[in-house]
C-alpha atoms as a printed R data frame, in Angstrom:
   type eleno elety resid chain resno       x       y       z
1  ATOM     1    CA   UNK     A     1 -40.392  -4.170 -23.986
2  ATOM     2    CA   UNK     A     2 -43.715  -3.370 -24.773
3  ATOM     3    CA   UNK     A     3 -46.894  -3.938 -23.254
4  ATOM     4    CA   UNK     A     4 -47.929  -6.310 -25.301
5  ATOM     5    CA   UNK     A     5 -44.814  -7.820 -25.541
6  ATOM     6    CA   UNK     A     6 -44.903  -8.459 -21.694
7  ATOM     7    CA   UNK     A     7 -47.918 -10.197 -21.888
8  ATOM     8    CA   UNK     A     8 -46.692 -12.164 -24.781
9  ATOM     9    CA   UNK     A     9 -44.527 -14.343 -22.428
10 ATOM    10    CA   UNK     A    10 -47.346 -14.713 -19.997
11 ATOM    11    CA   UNK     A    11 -50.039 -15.680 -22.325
12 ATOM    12    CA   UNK     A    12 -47.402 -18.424 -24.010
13 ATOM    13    CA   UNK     A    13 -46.902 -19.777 -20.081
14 ATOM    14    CA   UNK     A    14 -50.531 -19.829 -20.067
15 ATOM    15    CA   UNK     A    15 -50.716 -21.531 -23.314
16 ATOM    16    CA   UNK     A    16 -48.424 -24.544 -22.745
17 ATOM    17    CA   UNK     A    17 -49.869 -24.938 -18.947
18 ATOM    18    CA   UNK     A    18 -47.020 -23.990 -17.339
19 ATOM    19    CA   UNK     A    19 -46.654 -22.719 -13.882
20 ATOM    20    CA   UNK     A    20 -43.576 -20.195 -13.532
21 ATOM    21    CA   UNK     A    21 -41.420 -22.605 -11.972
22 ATOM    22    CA   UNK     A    22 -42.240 -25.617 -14.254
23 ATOM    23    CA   UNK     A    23 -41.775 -22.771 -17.097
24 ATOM    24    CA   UNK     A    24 -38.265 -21.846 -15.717
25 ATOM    25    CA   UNK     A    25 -36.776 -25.077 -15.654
26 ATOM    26    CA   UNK     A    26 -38.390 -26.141 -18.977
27 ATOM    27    CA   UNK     A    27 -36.778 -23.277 -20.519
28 ATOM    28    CA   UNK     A    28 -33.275 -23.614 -18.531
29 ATOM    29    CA   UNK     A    29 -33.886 -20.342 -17.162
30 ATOM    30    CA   UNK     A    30 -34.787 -19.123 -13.145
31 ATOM    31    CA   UNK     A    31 -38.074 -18.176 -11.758
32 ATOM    32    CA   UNK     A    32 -36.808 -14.624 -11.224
33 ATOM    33    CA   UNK     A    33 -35.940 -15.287 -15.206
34 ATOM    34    CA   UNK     A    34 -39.725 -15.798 -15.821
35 ATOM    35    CA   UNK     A    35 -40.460 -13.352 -13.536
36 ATOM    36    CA   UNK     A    36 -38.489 -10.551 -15.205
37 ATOM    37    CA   UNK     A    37 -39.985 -11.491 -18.798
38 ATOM    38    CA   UNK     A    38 -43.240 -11.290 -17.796
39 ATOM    39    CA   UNK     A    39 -43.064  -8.127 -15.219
40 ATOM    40    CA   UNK     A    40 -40.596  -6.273 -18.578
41 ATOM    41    CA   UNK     A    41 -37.660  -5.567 -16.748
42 ATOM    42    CA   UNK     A    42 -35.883  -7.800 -19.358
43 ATOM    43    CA   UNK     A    43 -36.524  -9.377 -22.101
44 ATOM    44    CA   UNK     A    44 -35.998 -12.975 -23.521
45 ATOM    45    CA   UNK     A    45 -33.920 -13.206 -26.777
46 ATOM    46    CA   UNK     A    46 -35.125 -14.542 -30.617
47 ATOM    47    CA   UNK     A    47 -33.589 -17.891 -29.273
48 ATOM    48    CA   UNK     A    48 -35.589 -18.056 -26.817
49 ATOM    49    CA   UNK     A    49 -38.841 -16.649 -27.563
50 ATOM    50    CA   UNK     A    50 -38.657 -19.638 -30.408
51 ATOM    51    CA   UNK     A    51 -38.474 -22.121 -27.665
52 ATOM    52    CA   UNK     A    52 -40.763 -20.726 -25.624
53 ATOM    53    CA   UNK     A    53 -43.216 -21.945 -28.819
54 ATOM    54    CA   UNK     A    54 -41.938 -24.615 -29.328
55 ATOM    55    CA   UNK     A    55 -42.065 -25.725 -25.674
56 ATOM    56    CA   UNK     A    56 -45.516 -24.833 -25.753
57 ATOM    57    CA   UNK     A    57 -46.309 -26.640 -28.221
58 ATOM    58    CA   UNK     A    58 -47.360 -23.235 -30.498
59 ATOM    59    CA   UNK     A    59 -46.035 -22.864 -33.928
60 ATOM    60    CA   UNK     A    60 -43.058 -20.700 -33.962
61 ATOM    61    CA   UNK     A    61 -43.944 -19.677 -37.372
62 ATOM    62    CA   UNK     A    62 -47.255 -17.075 -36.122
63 ATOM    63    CA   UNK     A    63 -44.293 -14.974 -34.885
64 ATOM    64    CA   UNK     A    64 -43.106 -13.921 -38.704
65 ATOM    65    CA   UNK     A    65 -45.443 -11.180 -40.375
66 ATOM    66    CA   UNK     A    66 -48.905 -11.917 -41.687
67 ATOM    67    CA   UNK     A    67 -50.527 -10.143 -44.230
68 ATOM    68    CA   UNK     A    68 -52.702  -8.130 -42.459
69 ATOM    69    CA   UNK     A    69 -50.886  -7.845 -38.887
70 ATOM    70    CA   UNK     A    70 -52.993  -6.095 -36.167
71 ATOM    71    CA   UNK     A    71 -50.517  -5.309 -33.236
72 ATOM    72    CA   UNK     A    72 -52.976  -5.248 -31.067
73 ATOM    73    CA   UNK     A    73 -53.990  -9.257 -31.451
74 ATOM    74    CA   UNK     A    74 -51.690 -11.836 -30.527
75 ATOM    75    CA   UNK     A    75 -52.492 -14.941 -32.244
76 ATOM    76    CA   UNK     A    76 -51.227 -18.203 -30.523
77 ATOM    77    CA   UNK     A    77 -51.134 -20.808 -33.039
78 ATOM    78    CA   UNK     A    78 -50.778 -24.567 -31.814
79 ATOM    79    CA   UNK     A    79 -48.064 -26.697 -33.856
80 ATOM    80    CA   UNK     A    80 -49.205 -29.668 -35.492
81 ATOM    81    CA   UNK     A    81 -46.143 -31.780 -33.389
82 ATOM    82    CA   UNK     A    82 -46.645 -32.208 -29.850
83 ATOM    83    CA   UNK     A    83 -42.660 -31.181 -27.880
């Protein structure tokens, strides 16, 4: 996982409110889950990066391609539907 990716996790969390715990069981997942994600020793899966969006309340849709993708900028885009 990259660096960026690690932070990805984190800065949904952030986005949605969440602290790790309320995260974890949101998602179904542990703390040490959470923990793991955001640290890089694992990963979460396409399934569940989606509902980490979703969750969030962020459009799962910002994670496909743009045009003009700069890998360094993350853009968090908030869904129109509240979860």
């Amino acid at each position: 996982m990259t660096l960026e990716s690690k932070k990805l996790v984190q800065q949904i969390r952030f986005a949605g409110n969440y602290s790790v715990s309320s995260f974890a069981k949101k998602m179904g997942v542990s703390k040490q889950t959470i923990y793991n994600w955001e640290s890089g020793e694992t990963s979460p899966d396409t399934s569940l990066l989606i509902k980490m969006y979703i969750v969030c309340g962020l459009n799962p849709k910002s994670l496909l391609p743009q045009k003009k993708l700069n890998a360094d900028k993350v853009k968090l885009v908030r869904s129109s539907k509240a979860p």
